[in-house]
MIVEX-955866 format. One record per residue (C-alpha): z, x, y; residue number from 1. Coordinates in Angstrom, 3 decimals, decimal comma. Layout:
! MIVEX-955866
- up_east_north_seq
- Z_X_Y_NUM
...
END
This chain:
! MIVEX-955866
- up_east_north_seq
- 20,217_7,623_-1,659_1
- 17,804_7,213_1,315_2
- 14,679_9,710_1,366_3
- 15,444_13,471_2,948_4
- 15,152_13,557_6,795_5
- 14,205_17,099_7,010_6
- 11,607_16,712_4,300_7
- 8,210_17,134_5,725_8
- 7,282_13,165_6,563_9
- 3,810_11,474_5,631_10
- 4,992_8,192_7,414_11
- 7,823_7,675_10,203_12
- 8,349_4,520_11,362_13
- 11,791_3,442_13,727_14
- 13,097_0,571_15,451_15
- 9,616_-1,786_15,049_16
- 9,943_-5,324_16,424_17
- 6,852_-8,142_15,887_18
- 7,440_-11,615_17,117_19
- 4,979_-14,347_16,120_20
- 4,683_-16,878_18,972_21
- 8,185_-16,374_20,001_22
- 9,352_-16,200_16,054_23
- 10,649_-12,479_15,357_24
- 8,782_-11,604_12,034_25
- 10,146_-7,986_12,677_26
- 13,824_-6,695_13,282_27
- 14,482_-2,768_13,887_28
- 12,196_-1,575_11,437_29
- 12,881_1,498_10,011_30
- 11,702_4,010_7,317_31
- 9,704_7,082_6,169_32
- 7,471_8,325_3,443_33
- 8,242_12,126_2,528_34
- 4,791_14,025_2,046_35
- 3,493_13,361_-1,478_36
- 5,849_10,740_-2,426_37
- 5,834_7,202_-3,546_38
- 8,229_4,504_-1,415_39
- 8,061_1,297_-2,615_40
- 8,918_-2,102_-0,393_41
- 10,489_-5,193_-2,603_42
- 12,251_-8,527_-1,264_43
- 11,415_-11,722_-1,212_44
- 8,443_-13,927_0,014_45
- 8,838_-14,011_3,897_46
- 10,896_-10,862_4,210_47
- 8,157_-9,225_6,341_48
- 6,859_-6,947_4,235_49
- 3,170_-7,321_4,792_50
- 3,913_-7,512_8,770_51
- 5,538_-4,202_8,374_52
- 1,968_-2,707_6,615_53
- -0,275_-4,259_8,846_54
- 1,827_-3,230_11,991_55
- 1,702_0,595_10,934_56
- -2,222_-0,111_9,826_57
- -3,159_-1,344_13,404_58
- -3,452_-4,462_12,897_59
- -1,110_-5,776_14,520_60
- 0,786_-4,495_18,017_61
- 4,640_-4,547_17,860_62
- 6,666_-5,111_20,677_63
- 8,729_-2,237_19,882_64
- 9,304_0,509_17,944_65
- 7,307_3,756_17,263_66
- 5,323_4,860_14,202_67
- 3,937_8,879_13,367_68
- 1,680_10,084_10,697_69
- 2,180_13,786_9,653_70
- 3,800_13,942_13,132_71
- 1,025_11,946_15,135_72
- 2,191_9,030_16,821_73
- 0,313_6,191_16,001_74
- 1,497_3,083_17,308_75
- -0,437_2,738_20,112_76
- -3,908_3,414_18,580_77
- -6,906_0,836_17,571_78
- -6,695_0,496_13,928_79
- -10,226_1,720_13,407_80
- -8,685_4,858_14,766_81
- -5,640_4,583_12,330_82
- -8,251_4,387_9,749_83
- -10,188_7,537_10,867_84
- -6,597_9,339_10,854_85
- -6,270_9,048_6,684_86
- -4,047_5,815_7,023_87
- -5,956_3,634_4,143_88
- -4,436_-0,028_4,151_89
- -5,475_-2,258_0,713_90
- -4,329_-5,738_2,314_91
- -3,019_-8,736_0,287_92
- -5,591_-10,172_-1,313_93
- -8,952_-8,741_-2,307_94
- -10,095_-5,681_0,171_95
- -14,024_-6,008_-0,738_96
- -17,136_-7,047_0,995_97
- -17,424_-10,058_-1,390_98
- -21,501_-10,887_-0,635_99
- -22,420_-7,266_-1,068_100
- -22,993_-5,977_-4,660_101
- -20,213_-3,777_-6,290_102
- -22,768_-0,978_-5,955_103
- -22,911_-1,044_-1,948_104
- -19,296_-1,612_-1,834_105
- -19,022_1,766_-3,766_106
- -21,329_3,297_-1,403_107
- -20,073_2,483_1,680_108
- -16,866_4,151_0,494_109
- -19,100_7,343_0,834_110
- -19,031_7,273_4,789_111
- -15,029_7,988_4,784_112
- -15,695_11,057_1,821_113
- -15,834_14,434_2,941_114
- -16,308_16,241_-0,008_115
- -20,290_15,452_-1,301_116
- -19,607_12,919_-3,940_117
- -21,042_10,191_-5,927_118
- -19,097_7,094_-4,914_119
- -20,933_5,137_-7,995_120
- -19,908_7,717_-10,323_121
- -16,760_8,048_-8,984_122
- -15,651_4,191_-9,041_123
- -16,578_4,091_-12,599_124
- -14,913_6,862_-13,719_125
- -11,647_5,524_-11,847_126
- -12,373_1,851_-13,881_127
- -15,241_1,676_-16,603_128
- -15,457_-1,693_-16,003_129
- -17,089_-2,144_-13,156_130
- -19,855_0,179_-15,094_131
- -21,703_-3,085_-16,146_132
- -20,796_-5,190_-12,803_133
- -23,184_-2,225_-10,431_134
- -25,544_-5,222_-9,808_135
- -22,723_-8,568_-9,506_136
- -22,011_-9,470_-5,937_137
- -18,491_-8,285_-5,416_138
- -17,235_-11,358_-4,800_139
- -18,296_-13,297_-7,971_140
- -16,260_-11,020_-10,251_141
- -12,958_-11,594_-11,893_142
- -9,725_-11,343_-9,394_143
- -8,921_-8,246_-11,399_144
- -11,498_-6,750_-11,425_145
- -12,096_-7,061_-7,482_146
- -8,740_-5,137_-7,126_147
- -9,814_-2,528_-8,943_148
- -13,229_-2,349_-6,736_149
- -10,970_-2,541_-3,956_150
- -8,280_0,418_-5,201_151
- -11,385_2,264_-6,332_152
- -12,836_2,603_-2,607_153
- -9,276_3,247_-0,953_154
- -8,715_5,721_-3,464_155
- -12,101_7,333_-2,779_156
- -11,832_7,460_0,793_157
- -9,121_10,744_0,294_158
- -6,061_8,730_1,870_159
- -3,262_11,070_3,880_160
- -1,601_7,335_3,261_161
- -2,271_5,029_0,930_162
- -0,709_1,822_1,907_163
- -0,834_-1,003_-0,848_164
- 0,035_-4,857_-0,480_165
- 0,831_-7,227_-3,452_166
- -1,881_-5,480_-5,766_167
- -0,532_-6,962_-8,936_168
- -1,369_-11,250_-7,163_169
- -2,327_-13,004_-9,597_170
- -3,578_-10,623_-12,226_171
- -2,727_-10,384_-16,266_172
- -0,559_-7,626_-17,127_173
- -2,700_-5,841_-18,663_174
- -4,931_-5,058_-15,610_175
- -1,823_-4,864_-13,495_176
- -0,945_-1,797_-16,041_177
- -4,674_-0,535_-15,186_178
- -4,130_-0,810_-11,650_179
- -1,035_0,596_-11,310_180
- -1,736_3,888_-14,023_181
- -4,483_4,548_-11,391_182
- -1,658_4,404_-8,683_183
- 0,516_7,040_-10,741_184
- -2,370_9,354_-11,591_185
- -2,772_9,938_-7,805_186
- 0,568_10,055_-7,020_187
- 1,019_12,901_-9,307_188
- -1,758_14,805_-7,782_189
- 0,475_14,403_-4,252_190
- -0,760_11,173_-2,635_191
- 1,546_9,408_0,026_192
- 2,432_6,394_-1,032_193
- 3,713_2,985_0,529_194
- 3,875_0,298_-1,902_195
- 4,756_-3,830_-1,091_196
- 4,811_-5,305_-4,735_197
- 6,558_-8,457_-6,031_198
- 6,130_-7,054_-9,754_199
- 9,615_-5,663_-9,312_200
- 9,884_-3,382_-12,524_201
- 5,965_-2,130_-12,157_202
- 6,880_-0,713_-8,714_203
- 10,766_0,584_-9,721_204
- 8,699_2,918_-12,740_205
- 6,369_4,382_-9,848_206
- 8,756_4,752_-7,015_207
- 10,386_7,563_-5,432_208
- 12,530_5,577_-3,084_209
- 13,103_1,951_-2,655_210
- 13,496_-0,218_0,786_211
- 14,857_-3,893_0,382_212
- 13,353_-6,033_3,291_213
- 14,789_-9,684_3,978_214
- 14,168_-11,532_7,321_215
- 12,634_-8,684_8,749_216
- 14,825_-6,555_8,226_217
- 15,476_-3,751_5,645_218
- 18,747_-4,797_3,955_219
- 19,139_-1,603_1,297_220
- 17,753_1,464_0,719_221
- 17,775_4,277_-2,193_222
- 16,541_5,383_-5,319_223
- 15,255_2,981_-7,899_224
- 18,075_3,773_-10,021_225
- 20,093_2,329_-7,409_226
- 17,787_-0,930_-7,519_227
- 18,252_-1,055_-10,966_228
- 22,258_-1,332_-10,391_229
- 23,470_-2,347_-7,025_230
- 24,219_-5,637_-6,306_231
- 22,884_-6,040_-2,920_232
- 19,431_-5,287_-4,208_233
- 19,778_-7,681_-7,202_234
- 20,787_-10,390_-5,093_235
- 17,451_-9,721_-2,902_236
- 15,287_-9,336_-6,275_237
- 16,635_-11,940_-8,037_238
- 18,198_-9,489_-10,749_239
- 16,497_-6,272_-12,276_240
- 16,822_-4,878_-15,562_241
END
């Protein structure tokens, strides 16, 4: 079962095409994130998963295709612009300023707050444990711990979308459990969510709906019940319980 049409839409995105130097890394891309909702995108290494974020992010032009948020047609804007608009992209990796201290990091978060806050207070209460790393440079802590410096300042900037890629990389269970109850906590409170995650089960329990993406193209669609059971889907994730 593929997400609502008529439900009030966070994210919209049909018919994108990307080519890389003549490669197509995008084919008829389409999908949407109802308002308040968590969609999650699974498939294998390759599939074009983080193309598909960083397209609706700005950061990279498609050749075709068009892409709204809450009804505003993005696709043709700077991503800076993107940015100002509520879209809040967490790329692959670690999205920190790795020679500033996690302090500054925190506070720069404050510039894209519009509520008077404490971005220091609020970081900590979001993960303790960068309580004792204020003073590390960012980029010197743990990988887990950088992700959750990084969530903490997407989450703080107030995100109409929160767009999230591969958050669990690398990281012990246990902080991808952190992580990801941080994730659900906001998505309770009615956060937009668009989710790329190879930790197949982590991202089935927090899903709403489910796309299945191979060689840039989505290949299934529904609820993660439907995941859990259909056989196109387990043939794309390798099997899910």
């Amino acid at each position: 079962m593929s997400p609502e049409p008529t439900t009030p839409l966070a994210l919209e995105v049909r018919g994108l095409r990307v080519s890389y130097g003549g490669v197509q890394a995008l084919r008829d891309v389409s999908m949407v994130v109802p308002e308040g909702s968590v969609v999650a995108v699974l498939g294998p290494n390759g599939a074009g998963k983080s193309t598909t974020l960083r397209t609706i992010s700005g950061l990279i032009r498609a050749q075709e295709g068009r892409i709204w948020v809450q009804g505003q047609r993005i696709d043709r804007k700077p991503a800076y612009k993107i940015a100002r608009m509520g879209v809040v992209h967490v790329p692959e990796g670690r999205g920190i300023f790795p020679s500033l201290t996690v302090r500054e990091n925190l506070e720069m978060a404050e510039a894209a707050v519009t509520e008077a806050t404490d971005p220091v207070a609020e970081g900590i209460a979001l993960f303790p444990a960068l309580a004792s790393r204020l003073r590390q440079l960012a980029g010197s802590m743990s990988g887990g711990e950088q992700q959750m410096l990084a969530l903490a300042r997407a989450l703080m900037a107030q995100p109409k979308l929160l767009m999230v890629d591969e958050i669990s990389m690398g990281l012990a269970p246990l902080i991808v459990a952190q992580l990801f109850d941080a994730l659900r906590e906001r998505a309770e409170a009615g956060m937009s969510l668009l989710l790329v995650e190879q930790y197949v089960e982590a991202a089935l329990g927090l899903a709403d709906y489910v796309y299945v993406m191979d060689k840039g193209s989505i290949v299934d669609v529904g609820e993660p019940s439907d995941m859990r059971h259909g056989s196109l889907a387990s043939a794309y994730l390798g099997g899910v319980a």
